[in-house]
DSSP file (Angstrom, degrees, kcal/mol; ACC not computed):
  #  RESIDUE AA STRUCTURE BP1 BP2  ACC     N-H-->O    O-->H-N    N-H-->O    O-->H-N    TCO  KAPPA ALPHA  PHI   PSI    X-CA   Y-CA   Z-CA
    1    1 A X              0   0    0      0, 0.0   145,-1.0     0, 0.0     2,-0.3   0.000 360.0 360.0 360.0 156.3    0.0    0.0    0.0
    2    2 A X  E     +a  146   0A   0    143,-0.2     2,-0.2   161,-0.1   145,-0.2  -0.788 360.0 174.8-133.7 119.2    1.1    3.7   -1.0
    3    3 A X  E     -a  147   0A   0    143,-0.6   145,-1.5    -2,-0.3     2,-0.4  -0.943  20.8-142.8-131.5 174.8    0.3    6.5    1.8
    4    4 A X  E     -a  148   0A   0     -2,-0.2   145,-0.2   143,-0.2     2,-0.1  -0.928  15.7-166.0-138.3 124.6    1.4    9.9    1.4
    5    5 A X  E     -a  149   0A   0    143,-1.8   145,-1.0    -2,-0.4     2,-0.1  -0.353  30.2-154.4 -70.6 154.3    2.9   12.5    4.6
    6    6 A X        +     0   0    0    143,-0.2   145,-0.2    -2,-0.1     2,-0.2  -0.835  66.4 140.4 -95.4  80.0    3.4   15.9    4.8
    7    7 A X        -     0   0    0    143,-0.4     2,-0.7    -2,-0.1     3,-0.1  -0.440  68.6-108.8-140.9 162.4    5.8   14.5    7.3
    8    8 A X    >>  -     0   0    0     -2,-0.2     3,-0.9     1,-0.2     4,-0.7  -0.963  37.9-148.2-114.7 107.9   10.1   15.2    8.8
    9    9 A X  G >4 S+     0   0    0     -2,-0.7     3,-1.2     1,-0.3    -1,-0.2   0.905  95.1  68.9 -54.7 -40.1   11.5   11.7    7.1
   10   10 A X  G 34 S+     0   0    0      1,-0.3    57,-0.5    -3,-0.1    58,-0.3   0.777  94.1  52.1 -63.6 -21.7   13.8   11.7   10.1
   11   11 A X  G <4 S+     0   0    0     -3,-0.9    -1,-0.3    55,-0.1    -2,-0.2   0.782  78.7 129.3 -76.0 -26.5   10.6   10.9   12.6
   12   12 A X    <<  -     0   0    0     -3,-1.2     5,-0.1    -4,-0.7    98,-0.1   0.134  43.0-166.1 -28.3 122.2    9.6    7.9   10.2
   13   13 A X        +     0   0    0     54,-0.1    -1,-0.2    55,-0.1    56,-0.1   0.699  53.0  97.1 -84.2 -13.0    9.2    4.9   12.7
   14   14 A X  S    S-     0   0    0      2,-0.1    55,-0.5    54,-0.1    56,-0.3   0.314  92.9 -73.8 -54.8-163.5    9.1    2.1   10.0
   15   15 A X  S    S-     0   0    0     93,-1.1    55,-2.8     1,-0.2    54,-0.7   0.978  99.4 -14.3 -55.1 -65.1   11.8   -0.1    8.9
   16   16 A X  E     -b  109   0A   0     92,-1.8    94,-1.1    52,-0.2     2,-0.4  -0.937  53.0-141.1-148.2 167.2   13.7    2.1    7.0
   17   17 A X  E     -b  110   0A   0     -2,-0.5    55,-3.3    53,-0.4     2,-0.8  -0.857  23.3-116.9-125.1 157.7   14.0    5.6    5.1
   18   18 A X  E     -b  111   0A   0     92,-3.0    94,-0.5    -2,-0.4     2,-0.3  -0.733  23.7-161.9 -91.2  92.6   15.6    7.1    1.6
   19   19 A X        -     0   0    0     -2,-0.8    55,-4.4    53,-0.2     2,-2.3  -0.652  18.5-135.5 -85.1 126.4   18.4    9.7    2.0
   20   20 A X        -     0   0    0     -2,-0.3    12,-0.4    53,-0.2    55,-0.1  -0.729  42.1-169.8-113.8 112.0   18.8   11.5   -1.0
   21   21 A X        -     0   0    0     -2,-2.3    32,-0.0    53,-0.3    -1,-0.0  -0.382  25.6-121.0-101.4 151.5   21.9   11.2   -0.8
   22   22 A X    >   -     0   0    0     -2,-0.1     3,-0.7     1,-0.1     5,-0.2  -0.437  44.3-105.3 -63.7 162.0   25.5   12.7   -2.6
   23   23 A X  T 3  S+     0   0    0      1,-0.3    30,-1.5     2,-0.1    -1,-0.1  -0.029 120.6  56.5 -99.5  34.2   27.4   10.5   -4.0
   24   24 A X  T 3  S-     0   0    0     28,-0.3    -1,-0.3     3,-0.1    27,-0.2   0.663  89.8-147.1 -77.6 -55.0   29.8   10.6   -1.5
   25   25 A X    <   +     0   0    0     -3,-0.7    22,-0.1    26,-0.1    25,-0.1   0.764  65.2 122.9  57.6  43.4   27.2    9.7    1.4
   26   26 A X  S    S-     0   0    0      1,-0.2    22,-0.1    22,-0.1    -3,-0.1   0.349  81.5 -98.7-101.6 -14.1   29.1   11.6    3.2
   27   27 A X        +     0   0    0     -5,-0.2    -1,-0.2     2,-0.1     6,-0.2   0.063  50.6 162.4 119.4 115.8   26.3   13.9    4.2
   28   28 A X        -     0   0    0      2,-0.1     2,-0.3    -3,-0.1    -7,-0.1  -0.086  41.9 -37.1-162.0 -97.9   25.4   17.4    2.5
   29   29 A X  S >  S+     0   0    0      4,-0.1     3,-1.3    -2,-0.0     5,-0.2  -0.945  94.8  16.3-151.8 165.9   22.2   19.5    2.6
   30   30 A X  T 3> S-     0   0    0     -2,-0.3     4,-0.9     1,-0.2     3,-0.4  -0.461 128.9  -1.1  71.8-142.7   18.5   19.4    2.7
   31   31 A X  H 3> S+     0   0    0      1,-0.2     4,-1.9     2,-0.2     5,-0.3   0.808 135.0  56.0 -64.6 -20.8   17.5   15.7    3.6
   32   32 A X  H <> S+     0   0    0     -3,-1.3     4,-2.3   -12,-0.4    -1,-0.2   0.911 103.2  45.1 -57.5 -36.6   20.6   14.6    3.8
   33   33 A X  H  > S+     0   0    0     -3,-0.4     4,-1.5     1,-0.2    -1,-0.2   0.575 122.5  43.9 -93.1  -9.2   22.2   16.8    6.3
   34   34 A X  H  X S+     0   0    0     -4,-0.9     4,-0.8    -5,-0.2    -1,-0.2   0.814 114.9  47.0-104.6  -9.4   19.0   16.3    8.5
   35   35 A X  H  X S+     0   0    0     -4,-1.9     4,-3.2    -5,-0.2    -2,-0.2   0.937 117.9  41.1 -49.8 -79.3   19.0   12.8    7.8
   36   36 A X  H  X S+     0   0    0     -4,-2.3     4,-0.8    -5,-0.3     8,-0.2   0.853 119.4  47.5 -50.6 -56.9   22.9   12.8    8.6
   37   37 A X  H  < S+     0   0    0     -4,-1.5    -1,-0.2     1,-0.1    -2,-0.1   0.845 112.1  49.1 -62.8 -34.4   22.3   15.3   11.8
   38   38 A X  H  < S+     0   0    0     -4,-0.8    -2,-0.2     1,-0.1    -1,-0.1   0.831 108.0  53.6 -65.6 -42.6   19.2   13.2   13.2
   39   39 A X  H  < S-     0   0    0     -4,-3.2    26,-0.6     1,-0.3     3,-0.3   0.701 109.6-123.1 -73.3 -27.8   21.1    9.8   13.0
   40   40 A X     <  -     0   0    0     -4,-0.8    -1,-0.3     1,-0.2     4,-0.3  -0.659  44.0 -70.3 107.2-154.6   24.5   11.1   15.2
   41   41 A X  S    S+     0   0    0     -2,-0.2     4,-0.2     2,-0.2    -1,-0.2   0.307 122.4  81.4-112.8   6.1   27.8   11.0   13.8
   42   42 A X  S  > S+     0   0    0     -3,-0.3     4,-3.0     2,-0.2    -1,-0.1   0.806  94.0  62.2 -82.8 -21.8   28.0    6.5   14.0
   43   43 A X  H  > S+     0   0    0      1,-0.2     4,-0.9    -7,-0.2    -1,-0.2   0.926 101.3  42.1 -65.8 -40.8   26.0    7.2   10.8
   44   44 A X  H  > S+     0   0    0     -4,-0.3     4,-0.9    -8,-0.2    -1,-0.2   0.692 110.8  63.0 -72.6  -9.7   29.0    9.0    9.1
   45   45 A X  H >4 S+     0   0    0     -4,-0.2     3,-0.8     1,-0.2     4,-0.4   0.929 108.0  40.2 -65.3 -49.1   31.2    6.3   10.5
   46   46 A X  H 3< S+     0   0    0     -4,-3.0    -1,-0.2     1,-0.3    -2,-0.2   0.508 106.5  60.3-106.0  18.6   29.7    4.2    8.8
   47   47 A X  H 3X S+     0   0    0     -4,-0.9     4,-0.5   -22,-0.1     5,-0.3   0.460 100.9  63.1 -33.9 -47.4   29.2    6.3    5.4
   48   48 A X  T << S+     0   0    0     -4,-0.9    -2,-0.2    -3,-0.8    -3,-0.1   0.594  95.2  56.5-101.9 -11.0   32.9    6.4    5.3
   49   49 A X  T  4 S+     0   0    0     -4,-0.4    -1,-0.2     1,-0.2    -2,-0.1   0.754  98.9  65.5 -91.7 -17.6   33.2    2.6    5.0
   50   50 A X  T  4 S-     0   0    0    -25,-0.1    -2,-0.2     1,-0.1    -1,-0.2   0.691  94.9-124.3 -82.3 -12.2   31.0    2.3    1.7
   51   51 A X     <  -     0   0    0     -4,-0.5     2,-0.3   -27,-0.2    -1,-0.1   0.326  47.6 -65.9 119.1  -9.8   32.7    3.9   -0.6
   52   52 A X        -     0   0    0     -5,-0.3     2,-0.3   -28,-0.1   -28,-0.3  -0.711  55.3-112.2 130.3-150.2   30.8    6.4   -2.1
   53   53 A X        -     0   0    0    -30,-1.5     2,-0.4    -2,-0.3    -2,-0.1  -0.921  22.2-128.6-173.7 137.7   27.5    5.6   -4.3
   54   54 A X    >   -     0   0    0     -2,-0.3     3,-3.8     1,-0.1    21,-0.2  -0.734  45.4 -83.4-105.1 152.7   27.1    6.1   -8.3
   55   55 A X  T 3  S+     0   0    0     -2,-0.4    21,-0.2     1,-0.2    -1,-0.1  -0.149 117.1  24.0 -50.5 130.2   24.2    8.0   -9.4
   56   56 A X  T 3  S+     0   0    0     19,-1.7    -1,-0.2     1,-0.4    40,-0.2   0.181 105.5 107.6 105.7 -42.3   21.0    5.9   -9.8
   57   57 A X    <   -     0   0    0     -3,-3.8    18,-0.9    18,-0.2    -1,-0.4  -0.717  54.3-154.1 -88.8 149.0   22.4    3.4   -7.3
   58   58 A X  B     -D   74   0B   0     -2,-0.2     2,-0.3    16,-0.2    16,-0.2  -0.794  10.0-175.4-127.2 152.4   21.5    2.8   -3.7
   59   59 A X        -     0   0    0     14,-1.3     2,-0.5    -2,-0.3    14,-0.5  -0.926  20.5-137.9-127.6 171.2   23.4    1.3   -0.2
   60   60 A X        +     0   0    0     -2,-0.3     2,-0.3    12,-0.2    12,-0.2  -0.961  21.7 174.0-134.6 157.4   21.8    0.6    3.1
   61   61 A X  E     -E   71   0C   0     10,-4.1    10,-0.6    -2,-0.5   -14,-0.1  -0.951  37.1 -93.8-135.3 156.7   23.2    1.4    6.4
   62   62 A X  E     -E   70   0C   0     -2,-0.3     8,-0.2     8,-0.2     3,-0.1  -0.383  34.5-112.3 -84.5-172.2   21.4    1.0    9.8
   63   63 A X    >   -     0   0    0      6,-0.6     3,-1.1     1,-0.2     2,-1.0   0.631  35.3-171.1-102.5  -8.8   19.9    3.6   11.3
   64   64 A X  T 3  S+     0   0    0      1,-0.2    -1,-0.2     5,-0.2   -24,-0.1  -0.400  77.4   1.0  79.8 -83.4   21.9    4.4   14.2
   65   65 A X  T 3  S+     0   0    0     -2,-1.0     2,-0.4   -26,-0.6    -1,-0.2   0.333 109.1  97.6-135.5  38.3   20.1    6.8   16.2
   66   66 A X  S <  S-     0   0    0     -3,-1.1    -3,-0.1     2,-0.4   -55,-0.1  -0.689  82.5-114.8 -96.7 153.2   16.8    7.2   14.2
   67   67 A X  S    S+     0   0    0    -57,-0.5     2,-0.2    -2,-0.4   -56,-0.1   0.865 100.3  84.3 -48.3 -33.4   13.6    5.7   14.6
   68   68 A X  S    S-     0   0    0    -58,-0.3    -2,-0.4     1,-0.1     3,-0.2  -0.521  73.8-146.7 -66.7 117.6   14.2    4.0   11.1
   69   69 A X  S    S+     0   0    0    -54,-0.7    -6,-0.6   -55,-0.5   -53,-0.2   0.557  82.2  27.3 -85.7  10.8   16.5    0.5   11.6
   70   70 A X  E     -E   62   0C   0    -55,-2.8   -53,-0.4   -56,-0.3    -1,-0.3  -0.454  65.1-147.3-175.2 125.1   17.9    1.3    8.4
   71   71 A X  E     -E   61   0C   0    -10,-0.6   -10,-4.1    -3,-0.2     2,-0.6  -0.426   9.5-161.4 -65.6 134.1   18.9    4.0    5.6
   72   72 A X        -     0   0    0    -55,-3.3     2,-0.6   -12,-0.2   -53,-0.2  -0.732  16.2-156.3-111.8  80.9   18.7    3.1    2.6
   73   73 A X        +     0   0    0     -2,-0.6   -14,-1.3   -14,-0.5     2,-0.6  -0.284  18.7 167.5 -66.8 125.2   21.0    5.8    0.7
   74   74 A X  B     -D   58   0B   0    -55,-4.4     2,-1.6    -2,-0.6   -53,-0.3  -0.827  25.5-131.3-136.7 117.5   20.5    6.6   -2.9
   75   75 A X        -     0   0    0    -18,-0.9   -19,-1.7    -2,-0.6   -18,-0.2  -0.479  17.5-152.5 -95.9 127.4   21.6    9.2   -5.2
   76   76 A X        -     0   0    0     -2,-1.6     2,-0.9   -21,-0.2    14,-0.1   0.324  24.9 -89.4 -40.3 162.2   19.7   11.1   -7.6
   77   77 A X        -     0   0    0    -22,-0.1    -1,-0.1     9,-0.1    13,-0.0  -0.701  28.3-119.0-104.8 142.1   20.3   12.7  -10.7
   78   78 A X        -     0   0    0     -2,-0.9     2,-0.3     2,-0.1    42,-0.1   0.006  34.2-122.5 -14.7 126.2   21.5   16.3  -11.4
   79   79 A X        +     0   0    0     40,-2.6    42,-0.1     1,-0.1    36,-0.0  -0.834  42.7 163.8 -86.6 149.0   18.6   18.1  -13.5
   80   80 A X  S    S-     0   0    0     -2,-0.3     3,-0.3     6,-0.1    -1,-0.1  -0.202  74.8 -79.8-144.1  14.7   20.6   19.2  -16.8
   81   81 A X  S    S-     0   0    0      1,-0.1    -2,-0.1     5,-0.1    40,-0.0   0.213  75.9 -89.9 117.6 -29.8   17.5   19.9  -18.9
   82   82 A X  S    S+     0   0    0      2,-0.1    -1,-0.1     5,-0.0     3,-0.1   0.759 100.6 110.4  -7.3  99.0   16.9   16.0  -19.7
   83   83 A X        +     0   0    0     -3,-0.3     2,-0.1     1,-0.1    -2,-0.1  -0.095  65.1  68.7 -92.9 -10.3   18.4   15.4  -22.0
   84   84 A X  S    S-     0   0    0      2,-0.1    -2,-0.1     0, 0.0     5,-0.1  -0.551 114.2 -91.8-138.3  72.1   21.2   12.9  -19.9
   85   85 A X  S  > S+     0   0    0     -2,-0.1     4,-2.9     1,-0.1     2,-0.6   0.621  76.2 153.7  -6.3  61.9   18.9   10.3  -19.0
   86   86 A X  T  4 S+     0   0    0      1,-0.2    -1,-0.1     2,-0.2    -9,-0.1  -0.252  71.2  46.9 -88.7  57.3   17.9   11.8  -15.9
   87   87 A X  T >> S+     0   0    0     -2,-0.6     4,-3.0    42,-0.0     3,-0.7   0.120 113.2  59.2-145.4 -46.8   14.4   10.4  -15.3
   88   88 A X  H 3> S+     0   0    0      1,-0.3     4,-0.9     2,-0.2    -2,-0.2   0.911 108.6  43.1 -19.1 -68.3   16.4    7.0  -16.4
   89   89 A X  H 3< S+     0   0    0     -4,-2.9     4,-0.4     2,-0.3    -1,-0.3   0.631 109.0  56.1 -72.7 -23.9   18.6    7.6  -13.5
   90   90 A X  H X> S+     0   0    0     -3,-0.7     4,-1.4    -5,-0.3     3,-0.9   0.887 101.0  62.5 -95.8 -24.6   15.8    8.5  -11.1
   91   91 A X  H 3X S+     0   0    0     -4,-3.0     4,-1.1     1,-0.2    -2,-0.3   0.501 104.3  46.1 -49.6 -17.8   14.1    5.4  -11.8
   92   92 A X  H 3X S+     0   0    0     -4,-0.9     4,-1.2    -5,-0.3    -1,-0.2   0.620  95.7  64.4 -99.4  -6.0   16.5    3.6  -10.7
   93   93 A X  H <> S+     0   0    0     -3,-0.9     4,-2.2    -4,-0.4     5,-0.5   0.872 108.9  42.1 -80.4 -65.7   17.2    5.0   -8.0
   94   94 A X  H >X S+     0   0    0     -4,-1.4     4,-1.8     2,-0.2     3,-1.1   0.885 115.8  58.2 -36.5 -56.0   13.4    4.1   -6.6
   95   95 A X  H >X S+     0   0    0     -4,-1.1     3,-3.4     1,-0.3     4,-0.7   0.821 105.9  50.1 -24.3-109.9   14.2    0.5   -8.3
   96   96 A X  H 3< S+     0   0    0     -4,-1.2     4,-0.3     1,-0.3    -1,-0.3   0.253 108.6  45.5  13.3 -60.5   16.9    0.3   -6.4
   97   97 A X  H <X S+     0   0    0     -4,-2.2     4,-2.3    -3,-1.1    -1,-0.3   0.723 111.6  49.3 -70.2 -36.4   15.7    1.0   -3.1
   98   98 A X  H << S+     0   0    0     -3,-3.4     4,-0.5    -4,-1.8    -2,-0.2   0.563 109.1  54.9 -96.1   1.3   12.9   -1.0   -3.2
   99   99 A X  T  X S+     0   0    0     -4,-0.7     4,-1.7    -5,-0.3    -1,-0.2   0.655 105.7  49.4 -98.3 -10.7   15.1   -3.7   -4.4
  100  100 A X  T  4 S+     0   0    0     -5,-0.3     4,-0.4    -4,-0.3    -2,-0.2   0.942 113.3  57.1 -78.6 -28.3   17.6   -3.4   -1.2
  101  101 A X  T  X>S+     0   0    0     -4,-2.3     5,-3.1     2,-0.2     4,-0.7   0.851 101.0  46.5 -66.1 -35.6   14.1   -3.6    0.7
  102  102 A X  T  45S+     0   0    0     -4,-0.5     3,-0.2     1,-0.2    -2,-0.2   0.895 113.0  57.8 -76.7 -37.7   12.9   -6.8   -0.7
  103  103 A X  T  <5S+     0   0    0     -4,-1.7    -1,-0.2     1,-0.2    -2,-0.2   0.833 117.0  33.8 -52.5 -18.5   16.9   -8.3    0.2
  104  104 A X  T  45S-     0   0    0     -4,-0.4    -1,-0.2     2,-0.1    -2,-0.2   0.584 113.0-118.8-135.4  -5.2   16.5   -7.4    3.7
  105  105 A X  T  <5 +     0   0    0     -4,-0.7     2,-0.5     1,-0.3    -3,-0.2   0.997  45.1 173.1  68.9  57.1   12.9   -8.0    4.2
  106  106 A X      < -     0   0    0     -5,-3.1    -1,-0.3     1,-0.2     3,-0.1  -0.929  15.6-170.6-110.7 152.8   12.3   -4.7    5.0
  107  107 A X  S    S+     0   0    0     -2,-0.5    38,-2.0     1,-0.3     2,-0.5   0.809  73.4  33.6-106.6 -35.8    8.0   -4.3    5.2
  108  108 A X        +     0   0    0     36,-0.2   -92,-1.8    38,-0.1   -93,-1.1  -0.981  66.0 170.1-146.0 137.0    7.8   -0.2    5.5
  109  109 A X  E     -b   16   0A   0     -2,-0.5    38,-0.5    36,-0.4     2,-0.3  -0.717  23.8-141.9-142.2 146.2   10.2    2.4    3.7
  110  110 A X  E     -b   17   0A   0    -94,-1.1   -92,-3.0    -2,-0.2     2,-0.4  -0.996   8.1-151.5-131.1 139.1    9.8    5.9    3.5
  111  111 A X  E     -bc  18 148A   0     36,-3.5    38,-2.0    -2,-0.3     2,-0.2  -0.881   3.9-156.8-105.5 128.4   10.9    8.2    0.0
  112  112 A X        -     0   0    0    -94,-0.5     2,-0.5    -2,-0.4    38,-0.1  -0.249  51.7 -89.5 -77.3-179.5   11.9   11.9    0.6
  113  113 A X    >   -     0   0    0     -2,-0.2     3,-1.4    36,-0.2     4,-0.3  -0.709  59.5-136.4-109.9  71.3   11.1   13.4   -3.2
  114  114 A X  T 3  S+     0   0    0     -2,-0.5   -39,-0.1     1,-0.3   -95,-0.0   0.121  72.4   4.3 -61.4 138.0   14.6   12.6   -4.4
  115  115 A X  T 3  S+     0   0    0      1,-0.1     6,-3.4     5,-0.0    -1,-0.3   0.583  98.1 113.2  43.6  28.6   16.8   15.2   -6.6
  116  116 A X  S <> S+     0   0    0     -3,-1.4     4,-0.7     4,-0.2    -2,-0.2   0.967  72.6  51.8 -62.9 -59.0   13.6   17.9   -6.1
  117  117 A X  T >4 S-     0   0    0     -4,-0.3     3,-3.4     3,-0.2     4,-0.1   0.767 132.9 -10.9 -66.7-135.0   15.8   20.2   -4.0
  118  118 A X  T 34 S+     0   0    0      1,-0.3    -1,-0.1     2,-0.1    -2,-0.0   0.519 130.1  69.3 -54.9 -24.0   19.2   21.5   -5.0
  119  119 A X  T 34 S-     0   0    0    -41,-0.1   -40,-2.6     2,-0.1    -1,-0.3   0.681  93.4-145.1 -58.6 -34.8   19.0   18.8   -8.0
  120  120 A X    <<  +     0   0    0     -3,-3.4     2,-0.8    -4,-0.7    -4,-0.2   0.821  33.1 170.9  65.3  29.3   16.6   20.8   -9.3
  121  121 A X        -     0   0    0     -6,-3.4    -1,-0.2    -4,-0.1     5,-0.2  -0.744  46.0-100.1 -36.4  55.2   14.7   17.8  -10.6
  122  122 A X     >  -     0   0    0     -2,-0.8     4,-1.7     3,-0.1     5,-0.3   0.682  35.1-141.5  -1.6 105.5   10.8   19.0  -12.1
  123  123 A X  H >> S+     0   0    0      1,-0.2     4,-1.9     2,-0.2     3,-0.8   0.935  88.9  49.0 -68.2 -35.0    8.7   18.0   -9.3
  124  124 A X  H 3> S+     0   0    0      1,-0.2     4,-3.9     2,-0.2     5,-0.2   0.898 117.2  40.6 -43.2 -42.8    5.7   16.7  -11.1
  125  125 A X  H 3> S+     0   0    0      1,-0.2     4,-1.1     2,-0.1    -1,-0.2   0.684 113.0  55.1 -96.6  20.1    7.5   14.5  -13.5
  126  126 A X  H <X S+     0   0    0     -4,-1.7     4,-0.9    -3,-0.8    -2,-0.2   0.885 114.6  45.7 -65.7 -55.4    9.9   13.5  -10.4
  127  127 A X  H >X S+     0   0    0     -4,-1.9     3,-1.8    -5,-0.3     4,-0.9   0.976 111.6  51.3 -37.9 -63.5    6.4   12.6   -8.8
  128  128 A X  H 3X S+     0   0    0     -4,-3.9     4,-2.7     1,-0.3     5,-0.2   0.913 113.1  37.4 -39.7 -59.5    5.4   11.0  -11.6
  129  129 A X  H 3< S+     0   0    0     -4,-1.1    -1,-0.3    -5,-0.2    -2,-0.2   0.359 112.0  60.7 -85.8  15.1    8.3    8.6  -12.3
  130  130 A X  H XX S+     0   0    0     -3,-1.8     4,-2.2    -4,-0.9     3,-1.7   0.792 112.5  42.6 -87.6 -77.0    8.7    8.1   -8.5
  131  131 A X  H 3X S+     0   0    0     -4,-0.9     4,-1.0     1,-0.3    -2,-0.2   0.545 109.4  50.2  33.4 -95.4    5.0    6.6   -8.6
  132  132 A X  H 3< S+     0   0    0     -4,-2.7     4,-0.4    -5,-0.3    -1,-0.3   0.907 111.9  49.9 -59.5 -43.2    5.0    4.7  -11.4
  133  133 A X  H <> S+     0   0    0     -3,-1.7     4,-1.1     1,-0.3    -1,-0.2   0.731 106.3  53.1 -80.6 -25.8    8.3    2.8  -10.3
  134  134 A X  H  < S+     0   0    0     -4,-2.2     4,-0.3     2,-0.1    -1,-0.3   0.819 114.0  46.5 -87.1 -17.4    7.1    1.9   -6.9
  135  135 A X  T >< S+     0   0    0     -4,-1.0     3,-2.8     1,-0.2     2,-0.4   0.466 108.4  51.3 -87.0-116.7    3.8    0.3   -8.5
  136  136 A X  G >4 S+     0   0    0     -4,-0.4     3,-1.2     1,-0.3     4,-0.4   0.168 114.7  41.3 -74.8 -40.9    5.2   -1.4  -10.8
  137  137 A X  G 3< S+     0   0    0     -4,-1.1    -1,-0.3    -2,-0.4    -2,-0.2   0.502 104.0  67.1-102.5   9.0    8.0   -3.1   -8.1
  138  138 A X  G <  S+     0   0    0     -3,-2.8    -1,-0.4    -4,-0.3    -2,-0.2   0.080  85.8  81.2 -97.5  45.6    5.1   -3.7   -5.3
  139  139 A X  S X  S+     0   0    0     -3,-1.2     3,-0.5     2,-0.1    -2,-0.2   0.914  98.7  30.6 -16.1 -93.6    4.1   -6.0   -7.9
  140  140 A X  T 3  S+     0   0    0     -4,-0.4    -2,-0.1     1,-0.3    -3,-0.1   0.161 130.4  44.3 -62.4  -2.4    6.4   -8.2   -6.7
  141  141 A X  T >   +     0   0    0      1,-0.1     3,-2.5     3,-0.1    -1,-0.3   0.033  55.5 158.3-144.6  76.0    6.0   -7.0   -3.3
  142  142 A X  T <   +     0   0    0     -3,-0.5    -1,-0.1     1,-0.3    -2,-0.1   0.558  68.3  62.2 -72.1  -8.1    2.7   -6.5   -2.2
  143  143 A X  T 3  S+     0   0    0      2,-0.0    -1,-0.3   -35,-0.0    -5,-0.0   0.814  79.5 105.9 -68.3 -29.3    3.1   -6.6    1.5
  144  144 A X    <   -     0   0    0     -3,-2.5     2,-0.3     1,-0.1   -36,-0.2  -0.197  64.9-137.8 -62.9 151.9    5.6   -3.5    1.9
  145  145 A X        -     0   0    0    -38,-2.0   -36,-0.4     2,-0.0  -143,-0.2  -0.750  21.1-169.5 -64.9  42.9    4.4   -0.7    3.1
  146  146 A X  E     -a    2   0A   0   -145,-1.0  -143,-0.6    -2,-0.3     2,-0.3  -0.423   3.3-166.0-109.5 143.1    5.9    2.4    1.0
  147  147 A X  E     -a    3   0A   0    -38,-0.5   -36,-3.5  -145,-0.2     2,-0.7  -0.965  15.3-150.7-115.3 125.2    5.3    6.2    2.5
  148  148 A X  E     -ac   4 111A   0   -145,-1.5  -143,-1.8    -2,-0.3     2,-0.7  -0.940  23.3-162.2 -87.4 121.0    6.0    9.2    0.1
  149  149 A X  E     -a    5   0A   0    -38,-2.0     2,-0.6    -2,-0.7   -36,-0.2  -0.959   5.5-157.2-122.6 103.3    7.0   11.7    3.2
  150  150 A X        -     0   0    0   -145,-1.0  -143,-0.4    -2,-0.7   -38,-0.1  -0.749  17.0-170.4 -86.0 117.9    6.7   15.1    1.7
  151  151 A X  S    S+     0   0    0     -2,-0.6     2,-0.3  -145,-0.2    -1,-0.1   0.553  70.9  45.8 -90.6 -10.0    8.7   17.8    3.4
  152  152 A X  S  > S-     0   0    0      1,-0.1     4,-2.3     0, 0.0  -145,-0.1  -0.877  76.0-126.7-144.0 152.7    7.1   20.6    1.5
  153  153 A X  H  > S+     0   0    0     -2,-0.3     4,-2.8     2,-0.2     5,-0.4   0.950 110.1  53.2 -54.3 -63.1    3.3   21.8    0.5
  154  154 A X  H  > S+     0   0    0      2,-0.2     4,-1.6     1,-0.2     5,-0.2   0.985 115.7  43.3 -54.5 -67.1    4.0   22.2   -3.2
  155  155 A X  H >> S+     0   0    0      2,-0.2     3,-1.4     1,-0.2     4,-1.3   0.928 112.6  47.8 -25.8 -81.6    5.4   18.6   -3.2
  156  156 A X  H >X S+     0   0    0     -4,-2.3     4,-2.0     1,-0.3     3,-1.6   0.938 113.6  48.5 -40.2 -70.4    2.7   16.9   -0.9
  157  157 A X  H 3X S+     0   0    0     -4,-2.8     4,-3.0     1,-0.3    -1,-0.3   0.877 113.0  48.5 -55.9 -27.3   -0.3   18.5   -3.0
  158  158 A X  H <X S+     0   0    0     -4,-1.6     4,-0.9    -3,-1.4    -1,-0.3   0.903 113.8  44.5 -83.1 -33.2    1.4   17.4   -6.3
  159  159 A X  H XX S+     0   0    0     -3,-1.6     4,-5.5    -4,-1.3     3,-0.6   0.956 115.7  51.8 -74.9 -63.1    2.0   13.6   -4.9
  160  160 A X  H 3< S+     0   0    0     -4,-2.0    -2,-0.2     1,-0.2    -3,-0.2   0.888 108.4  48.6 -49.1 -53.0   -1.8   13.8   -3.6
  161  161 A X  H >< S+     0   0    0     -4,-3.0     3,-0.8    -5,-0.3    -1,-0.2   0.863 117.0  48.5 -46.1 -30.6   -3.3   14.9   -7.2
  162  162 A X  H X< S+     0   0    0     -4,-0.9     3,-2.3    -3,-0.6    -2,-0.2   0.960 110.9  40.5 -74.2 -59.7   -1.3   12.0   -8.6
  163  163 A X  T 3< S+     0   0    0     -4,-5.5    -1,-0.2     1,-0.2    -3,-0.1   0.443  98.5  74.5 -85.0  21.0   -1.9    9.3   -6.8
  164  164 A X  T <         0   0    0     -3,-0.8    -1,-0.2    -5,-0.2    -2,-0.2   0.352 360.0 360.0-101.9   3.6   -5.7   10.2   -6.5
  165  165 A X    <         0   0    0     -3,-2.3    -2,-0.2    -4,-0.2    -1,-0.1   0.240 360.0 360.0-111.1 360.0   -5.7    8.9  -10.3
């Protein structure tokens, strides 16, 4: 099932949450750096062992001193116009996540609105291809739980028209 917050990802009490994360994981701004600030500093410890993350791709870490037993970091792509298969690349990123969830038997994830902020991603057709790509892979997992946790108004209202069709 699909629900959708106007919600602080870092409060999530499910299994795990989506840091949209640099590809460093190192930590940055927006959700990350409240992600990254909420968790303590054992979460950068253990950031520093993985190795960095390529765009599109995802890692999980626990959750160290969030409500969430475990991050699931993934980074977005850059908006350039797209034209450099960035809707490609943000689909996979969701992919991704929700495949490191079905490995680890995780039942409820929460999505921040990945590469919206500083990525400068389009938020409708970010909505849009986040959506489509989490229906399509609870097909194959129809027990999970997945939460859209919308930090922002404009977001939330855009998630809530979508997924009322």
């Amino acid at each position: 099932m699909i629900h959708l917050e106007l919600s602080d990802i870092t409060k999530f009490t499910g299994d795990a949450i989506v840091n949209a994360a640099n590809r460093s994981l190192l930590g940055g701004g927006g959700v990350d750096g409240a992600i990254h600030r909420a968790a303590g500093s054992g979460l950068l410890e253990e950031c520093r062992t993985l190795g960095g993350c390529a765009t599109g791709d995802a890692k999980l870490t626990s959750g160290h001193g969030l409500p969430a037993k475990y991050v699931i970091h993934t980074v977005g792509p850059v908006w350039q116009g797209g034209g450099h298969d960035e809707a490609e690349l943000l689909a996979s990123c969701y992919r991704r996540c929700m495949e490191i969830a079905s490995e680890h038997e995780i039942a409820s994830i929460a999505f921040p609105n990945i590469s919206t902020g500083i990525y400068r991603f389009p938020k409708e057709l970010a909505a849009e291809i986040a959506i489509a790509t989490i229906r399509k892979a609870m097909l194959d997992m129809p027990a999970i739980e997945v939460y859209f946790s919308c930090f922002d108004e404009e977001n939330y209202r855009i998630y809530r028209d979508l997924l009322k069709n």
